[in-house]
C-alpha positions in Angstrom: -49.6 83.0 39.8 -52.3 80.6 39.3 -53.9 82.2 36.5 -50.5 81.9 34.6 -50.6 78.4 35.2 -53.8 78.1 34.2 -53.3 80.1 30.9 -50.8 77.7 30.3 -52.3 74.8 30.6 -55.2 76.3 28.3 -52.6 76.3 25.5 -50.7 73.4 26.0 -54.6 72.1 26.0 -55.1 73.9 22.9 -51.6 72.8 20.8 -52.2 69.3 21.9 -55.9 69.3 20.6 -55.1 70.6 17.1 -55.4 68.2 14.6 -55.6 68.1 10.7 -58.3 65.9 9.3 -56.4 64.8 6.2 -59.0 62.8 2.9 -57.8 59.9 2.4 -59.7 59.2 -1.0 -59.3 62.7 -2.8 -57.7 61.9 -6.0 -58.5 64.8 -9.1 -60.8 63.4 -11.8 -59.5 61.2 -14.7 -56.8 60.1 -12.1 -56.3 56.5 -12.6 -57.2 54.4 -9.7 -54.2 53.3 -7.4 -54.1 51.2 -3.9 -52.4 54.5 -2.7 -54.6 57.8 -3.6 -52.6 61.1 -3.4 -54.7 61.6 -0.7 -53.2 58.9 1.8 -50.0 60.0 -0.1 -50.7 63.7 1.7 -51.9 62.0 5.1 -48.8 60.2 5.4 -46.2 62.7 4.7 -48.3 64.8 6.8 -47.9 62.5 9.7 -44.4 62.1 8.8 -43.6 66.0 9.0 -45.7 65.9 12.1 -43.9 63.6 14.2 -42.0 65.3 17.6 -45.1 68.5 17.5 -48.0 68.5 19.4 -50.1 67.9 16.1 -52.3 64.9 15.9 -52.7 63.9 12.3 -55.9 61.8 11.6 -57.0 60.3 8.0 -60.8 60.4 7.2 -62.7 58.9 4.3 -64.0 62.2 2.4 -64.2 66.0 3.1 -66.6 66.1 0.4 -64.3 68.5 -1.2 -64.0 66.2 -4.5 -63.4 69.4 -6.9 -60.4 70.5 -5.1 -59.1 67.7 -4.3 -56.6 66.6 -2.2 -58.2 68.3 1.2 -57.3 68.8 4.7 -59.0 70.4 7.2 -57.2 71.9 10.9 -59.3 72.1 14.0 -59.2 72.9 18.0 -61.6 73.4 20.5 -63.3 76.4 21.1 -61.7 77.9 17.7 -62.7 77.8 13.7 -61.9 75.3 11.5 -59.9 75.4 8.2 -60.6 73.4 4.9 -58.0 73.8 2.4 -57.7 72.2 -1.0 -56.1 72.2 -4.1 -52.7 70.6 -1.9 -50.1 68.8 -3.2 -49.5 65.7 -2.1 -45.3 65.6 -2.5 -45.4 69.4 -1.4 -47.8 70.5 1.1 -47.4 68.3 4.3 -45.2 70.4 6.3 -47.4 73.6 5.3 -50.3 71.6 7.3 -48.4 71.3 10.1 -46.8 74.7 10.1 -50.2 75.8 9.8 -51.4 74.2 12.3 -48.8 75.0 14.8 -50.1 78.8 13.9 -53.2 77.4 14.9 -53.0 76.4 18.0 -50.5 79.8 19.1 -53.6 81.9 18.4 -55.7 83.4 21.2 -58.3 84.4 19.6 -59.1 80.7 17.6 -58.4 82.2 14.5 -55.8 81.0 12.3 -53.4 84.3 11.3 -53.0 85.0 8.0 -50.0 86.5 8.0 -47.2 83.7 8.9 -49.6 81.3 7.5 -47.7 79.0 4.7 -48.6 79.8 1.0 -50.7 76.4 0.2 -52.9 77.3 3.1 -53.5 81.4 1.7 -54.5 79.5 -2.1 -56.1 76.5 -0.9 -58.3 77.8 1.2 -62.2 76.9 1.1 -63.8 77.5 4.1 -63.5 78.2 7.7 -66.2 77.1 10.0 -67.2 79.1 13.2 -67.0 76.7 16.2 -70.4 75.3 17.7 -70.9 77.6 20.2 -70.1 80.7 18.2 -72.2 83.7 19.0 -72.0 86.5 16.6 -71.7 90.2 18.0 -74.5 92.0 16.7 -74.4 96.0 16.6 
């Protein structure tokens, strides 16, 4: 019985610590400058669609990601993390969050692809093993 308990709260840990890094300054070239970059656009309705799940939504300066622009990455302990691009900012919110509440359901810190939302199967650009990754070698 205390293993269950234990497993649980290993995934409650887990849903409550995966977040999506949303860039706040991505905005395509030739885009004319605004006080409100399609990026921040993204991280709002992000944290908007968000609100009442155990996603935390953060806003960072850049992902470095300027080409495929706007960017988000997801994230969790212990698991990979996701950098997706190419996302609309008036479309794509609830996709992040849908994708991270995939996320943080997996068990092996991998997000699925099947289930996962169609901006996150075209926008994606990297995943990123976690620090302490150690790759099985045959």
């Amino acid at each position: 019985m205390t293993l269950i308990a234990e497993d649980d709260d290993r995934e409650t840990a887990a849903r409550a610590a995966t977040t999506i890094y949303v860039c706040i300054t991505c905005r395509r070239a030739g885009e004319p400058e605004e006080d409100v970059t399609p990026g921040l656009r993204l991280a709002r309705a992000t944290a908007r669609a968000a609100e009442g799940t155990d996603v935390a939504v953060r806003q960072v300066r850049c992902l470095a990601n300027c080409s495929r622009s706007s960017s988000a990455a997801i994230r969790r302990d212990g698991a990979w993390t996701y950098v997706f691009g190419e996302l609309d900012p008036d479309r794509d919110a609830s996709a992040l969050v849908e994708g991270a509440q995939l996320f943080s359901e997996s068990h092996d810190g991998l997000m699925p692809w099947r289930g996962r939302p169609e901006a996150l199967k075209r926008g994606l650009i990297a995943r990123v093993p976690p620090i302490d990754f150690q790759e099985d070698s045959e």
